[in-house]
N, C-alpha and C positions, 0 to 999 in steps of 0.2 A: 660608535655603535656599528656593529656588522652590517656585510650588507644582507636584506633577507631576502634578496634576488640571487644570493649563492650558500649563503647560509644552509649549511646542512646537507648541499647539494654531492657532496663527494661521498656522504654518508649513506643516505636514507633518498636524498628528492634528486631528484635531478632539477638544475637552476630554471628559474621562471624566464618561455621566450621573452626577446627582447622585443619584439613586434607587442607581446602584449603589454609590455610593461609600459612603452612607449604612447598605447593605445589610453591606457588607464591613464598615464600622465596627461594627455592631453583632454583628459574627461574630467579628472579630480582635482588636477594643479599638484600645488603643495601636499595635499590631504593623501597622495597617492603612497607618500612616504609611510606613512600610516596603516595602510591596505597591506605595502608590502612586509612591513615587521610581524604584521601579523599573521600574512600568508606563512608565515618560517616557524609559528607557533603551534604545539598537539592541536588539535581538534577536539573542543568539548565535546562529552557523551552525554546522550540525551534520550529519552525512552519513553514512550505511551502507551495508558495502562488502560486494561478492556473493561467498559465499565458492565460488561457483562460478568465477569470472571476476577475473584476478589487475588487478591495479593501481587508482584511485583517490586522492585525495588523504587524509591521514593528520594525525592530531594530538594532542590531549588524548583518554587514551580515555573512553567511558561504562560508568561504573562498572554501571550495569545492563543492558548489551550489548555483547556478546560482538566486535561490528563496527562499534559507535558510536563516531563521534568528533566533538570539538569542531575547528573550523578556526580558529585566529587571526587568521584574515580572511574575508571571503564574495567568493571569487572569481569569476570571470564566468563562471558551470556552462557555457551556453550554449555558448561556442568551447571545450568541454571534448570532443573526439570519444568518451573516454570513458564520460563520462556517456550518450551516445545509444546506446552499446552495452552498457550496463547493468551497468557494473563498478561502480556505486553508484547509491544511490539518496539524494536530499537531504532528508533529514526530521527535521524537531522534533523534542528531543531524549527528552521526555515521552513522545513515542507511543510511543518504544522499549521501555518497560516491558512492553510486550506480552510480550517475552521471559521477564520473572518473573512473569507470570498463566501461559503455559506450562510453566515451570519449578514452579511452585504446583501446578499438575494433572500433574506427572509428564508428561508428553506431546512434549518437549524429545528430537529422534531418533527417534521413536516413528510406524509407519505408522496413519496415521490419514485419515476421510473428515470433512476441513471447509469450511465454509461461510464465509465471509465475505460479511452479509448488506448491509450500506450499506458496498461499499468503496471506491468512487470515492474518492481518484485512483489510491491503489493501493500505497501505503505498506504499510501493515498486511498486503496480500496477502502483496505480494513476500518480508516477514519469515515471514509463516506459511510461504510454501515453501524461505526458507532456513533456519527453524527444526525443521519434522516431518520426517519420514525419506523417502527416497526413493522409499518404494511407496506415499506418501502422495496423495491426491486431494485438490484444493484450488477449490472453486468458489466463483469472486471474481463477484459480483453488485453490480450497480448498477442501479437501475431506471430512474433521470433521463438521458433521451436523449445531454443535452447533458456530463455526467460519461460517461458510459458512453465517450465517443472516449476519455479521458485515460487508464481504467481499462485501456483495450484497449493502447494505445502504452505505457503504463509497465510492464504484465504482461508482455506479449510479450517487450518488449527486455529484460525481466529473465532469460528465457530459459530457464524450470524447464521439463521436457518433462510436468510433471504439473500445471498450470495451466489451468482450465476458467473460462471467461466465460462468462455471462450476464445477461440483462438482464428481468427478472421482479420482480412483488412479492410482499413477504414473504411473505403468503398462501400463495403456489404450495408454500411449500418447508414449511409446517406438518403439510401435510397428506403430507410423507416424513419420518418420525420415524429417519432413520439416520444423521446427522450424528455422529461422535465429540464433535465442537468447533463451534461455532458461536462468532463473532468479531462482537459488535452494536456499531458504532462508530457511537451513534447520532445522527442531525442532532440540532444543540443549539443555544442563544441565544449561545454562542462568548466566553462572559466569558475565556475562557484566551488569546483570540486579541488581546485589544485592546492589548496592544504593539506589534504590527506590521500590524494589518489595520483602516483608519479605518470600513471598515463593520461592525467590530464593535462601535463604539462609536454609531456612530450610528444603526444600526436596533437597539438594544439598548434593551427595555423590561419592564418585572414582566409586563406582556401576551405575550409574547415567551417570557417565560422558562415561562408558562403553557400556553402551546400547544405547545410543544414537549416541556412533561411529559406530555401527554398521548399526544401522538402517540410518544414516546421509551417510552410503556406498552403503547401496541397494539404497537409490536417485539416490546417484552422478551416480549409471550406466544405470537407467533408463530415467534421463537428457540429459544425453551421447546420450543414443541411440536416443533420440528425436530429436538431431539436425541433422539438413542436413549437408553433407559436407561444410567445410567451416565458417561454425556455431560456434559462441560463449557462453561458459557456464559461467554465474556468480555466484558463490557460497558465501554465508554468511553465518556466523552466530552470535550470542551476547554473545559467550564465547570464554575463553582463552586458553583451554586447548587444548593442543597439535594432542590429539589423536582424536580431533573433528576437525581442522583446518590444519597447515603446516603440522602436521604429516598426517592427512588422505588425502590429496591433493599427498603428495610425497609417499606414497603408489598406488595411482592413479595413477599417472604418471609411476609409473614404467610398468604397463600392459596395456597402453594406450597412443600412439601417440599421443600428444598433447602441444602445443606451452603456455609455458607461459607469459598474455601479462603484461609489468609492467604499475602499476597503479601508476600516480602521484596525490599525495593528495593537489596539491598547497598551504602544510602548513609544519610545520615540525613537527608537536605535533605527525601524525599518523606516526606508528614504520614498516617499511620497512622489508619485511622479505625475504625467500629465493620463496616464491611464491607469497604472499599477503603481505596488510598491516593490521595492528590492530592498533585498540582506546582504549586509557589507558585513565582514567581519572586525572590522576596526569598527564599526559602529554597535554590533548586537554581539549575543553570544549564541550565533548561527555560523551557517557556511554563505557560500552564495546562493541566490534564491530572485527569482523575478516571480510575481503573481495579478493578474488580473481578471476581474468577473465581469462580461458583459450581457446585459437582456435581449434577445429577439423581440422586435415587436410581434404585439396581440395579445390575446389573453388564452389561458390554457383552462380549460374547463376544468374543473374540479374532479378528485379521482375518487371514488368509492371503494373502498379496502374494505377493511375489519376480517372478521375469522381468525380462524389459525391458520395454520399449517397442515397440509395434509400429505400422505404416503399414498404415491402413486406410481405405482409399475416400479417399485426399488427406488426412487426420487422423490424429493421432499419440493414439496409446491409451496411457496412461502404464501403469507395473508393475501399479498396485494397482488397475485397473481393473476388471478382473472382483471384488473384494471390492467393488465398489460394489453395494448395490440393484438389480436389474432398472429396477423403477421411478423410478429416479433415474437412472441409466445413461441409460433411453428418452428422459426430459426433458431431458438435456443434449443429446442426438442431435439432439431437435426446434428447440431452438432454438442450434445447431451453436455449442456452447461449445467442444470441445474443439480443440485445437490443430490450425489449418489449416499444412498445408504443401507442399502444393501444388496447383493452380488450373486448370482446365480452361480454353485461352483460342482463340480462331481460330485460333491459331498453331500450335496443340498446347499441353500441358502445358510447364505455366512454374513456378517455384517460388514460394510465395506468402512474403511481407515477410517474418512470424512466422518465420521456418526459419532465417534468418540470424540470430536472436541464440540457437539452441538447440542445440546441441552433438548431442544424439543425434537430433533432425528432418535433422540438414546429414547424419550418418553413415548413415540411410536412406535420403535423397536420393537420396545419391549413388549407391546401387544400381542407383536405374531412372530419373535424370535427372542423367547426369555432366555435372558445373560445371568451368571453372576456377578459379581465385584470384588477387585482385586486391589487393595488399598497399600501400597508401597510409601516409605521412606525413601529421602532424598538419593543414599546409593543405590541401594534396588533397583530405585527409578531407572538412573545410570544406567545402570545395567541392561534394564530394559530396553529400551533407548540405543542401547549399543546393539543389539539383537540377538539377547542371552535370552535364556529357558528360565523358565522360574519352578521351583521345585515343590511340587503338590502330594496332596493324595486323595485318590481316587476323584481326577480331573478328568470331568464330560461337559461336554455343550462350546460354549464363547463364553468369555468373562471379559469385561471392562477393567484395564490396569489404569488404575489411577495414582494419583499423588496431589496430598492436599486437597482431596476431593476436584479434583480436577482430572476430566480422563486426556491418557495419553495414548492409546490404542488399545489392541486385542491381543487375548489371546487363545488358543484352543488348545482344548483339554487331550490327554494323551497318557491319561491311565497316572503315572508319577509325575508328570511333569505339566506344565501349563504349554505351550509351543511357541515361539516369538510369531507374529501378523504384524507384524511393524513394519512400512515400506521398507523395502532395502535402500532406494534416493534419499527415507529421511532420516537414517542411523548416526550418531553420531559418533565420532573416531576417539576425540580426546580423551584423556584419563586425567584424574586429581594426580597430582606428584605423588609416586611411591604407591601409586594405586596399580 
């Protein structure tokens, strides 16, 4: 048998350090042989579908999510018009476990105010708001300028009307202790990732895996303080090393009250630990993946939601808005996380990107800025998408482009022609062969 510590390495990966491999061997024994043939193998495609928003590609399900599936192939997402309209989202199959750290704190349906503190790109958000309940608040932060665009475009076109962006450090949010949930998907040395990503392997060092313990310590206490009594922290990350996962969780715990909750993965591949579970790829059909839910003591009072949604100053105030904090409310205000939806322009009021993938922003809209509708096939879409004109007559006002009844942006009317409003960040380049 080759070895899969060089396997493929001259080609495609560059070979797996030898510090790690040595690291792994002295953790797994024998079984590391195992770990390694399989690091040298593709990476399963894996994909979560909006249960807000019908259609997406379909296959093997995941046994620990509700909307996870495996694909038998990894198709070309990109000329997939649904994907850009948020009927899925493409994610490692690992991360999905988020749903049984939810399911572990009871909070699965449940209106609750969470944080999502490092969530670039936006995975983990988007499940947070298809997993809590409708009157739920969900504020997806990314501080890194450069993450924060991917955070904003995958959020949006996911199209929850209870989705708050921002882009702050963890700091800001300790010093508001009302969090139900906080979600700490912490930066790591990314040992889970060295099957498919050659810089996992090559900026990977025991220096690496050290500095990242540390800084993965100043989160976990400004996570900490961000929940309210009663509050649950879930912690992740996509490596295996000790001193980033069970061992930094069981240093936590030793200076901090806090109930460990166990998570069942409804499978036996993920490996049970004395706080979390982890994803081996010789055991599951994942990458690597560590995940743990711990309770703050106390009890959180009860939150009072209901309503809808309302349209205020261009922004959509989701149901459970008023159960937010004052204080937390005011700092999302300031640095305008909540959902725009519509834009002050020379022209007048125009509808902003965000509106078209959100179902009850397009039902307000339409109140005090009626649209038509623009019902596109899968090339058109393309097209769209690319940031072509689409060809009318006698085109006035906004029109919603859709495809498959799902909207995909806007566009303005311009006598013969429709105008592209499609961000220029969210265009996309590819062409079908021969197209």
């Amino acid at each position: 048998m080759p070895d899969p510590r060089k396997a493929g390495a001259t080609a495609v990966m560059p070979p797996l350090p030898e510090a790690f491999v040595a690291r792994m061997a002295a953790r797994l024994g024998p079984e590391v042989e195992a770990l390694l043939e399989a690091l040298g193998q593709p990476s399963p495609t894996s994909v979560r579908l909006n249960p807000r928003k019908p259609g997406g590609p379909t296959g093997e399900p995941i046994a620990w999510c509700t909307n996870g599936h495996h694909l038998p192939r990894r198709p070309l997402f990109t000329l997939d018009p649904l994907l850009h309209a948020g009927a899925y989202y493409v994610q490692e199959a690992g991360s999905m476990l988020v749903e049984r750290a939810l399911a572990a704190a009871g909070l699965i349906g449940t209106d609750a105010v969470a944080l999502d503190l490092c969530a670039a790109p936006g995975g983990k958000s988007t499940h947070l708001l298809a997993l809590l309940g409708p009157g739920s608040v969900v504020v997806c932060n990314e501080v890194n300028a450069q993450r924060h665009g991917a955070l904003q475009e995958n959020v949006r076109k996911w199209g929850a009307p209870n989705a708050c962006i921002t882009r702050l450090p963890a700091e800001r949010f300790a010093d508001l202790p009302h969090f139900d949930l906080v979600l700490l998907d912490a930066p790591c040395s990314g040992e889970g990732l060295m099957r498919r990503e050659p810089v996992a392997r090559t900026q990977w060092s025991p220096r690496l895996v050290q500095r990242c313990s540390t800084l993965q310590a100043a989160l976990l206490e400004h996570a900490w303080q961000a929940l309210r009594p009663g509050g649950t922290l879930v912690y992740c990350t996509c490596t295996w090393a000790e001193e980033e996962d069970e061992g930094l969780l069981h240093r936590f715990l030793k200076g901090h009250a806090a109930t460990v909750l166990p998570i069942d993965p409804l499978h036996p591949g993920p490996v049970r630990g004395a706080i979390g579970i982890t994803c081996m790829p010789h055991r599951c059909k994942a990458e690597g993946f560590f995940i743990a839910a711990l309770r703050k003591p106390g009890v959180a009072p009860s939150r009072h939601t209901g309503g809808r949604p309302v349209l205020e100053h261009g922004m959509l105030r989701p149901p459970g808005w008023n159960a937010v904090p004052a204080a937390l409310r005011d700092l999302i205000d300031r640095v305008g996380g909540a959902l725009p939806v519509r834009i002050d322009t020379p022209g007048g009021p125009a509808p902003h990107p965000a509106a078209a993938f959100c179902p009850e922003a397009l039902e307000l809209l339409r109140e005090e800025l009626p649209y038509a509708t623009l019902d596109l096939g899968p090339d058109d879409a393309l097209a769209f998408l690319r940031g072509e004109t689409i060809a009318a007559r006698e085109a006035r006002g906004h029109a919603l482009v859709r495809c498959a009844g799902l909207g995909l942006g806007w566009g303005r009317g311009a006598g013969n022609r429709w105008n592209n409003r499609h961000p220029a960040p969210w265009r996309i380049r590819t062409r079908r062969s021969g197209v």
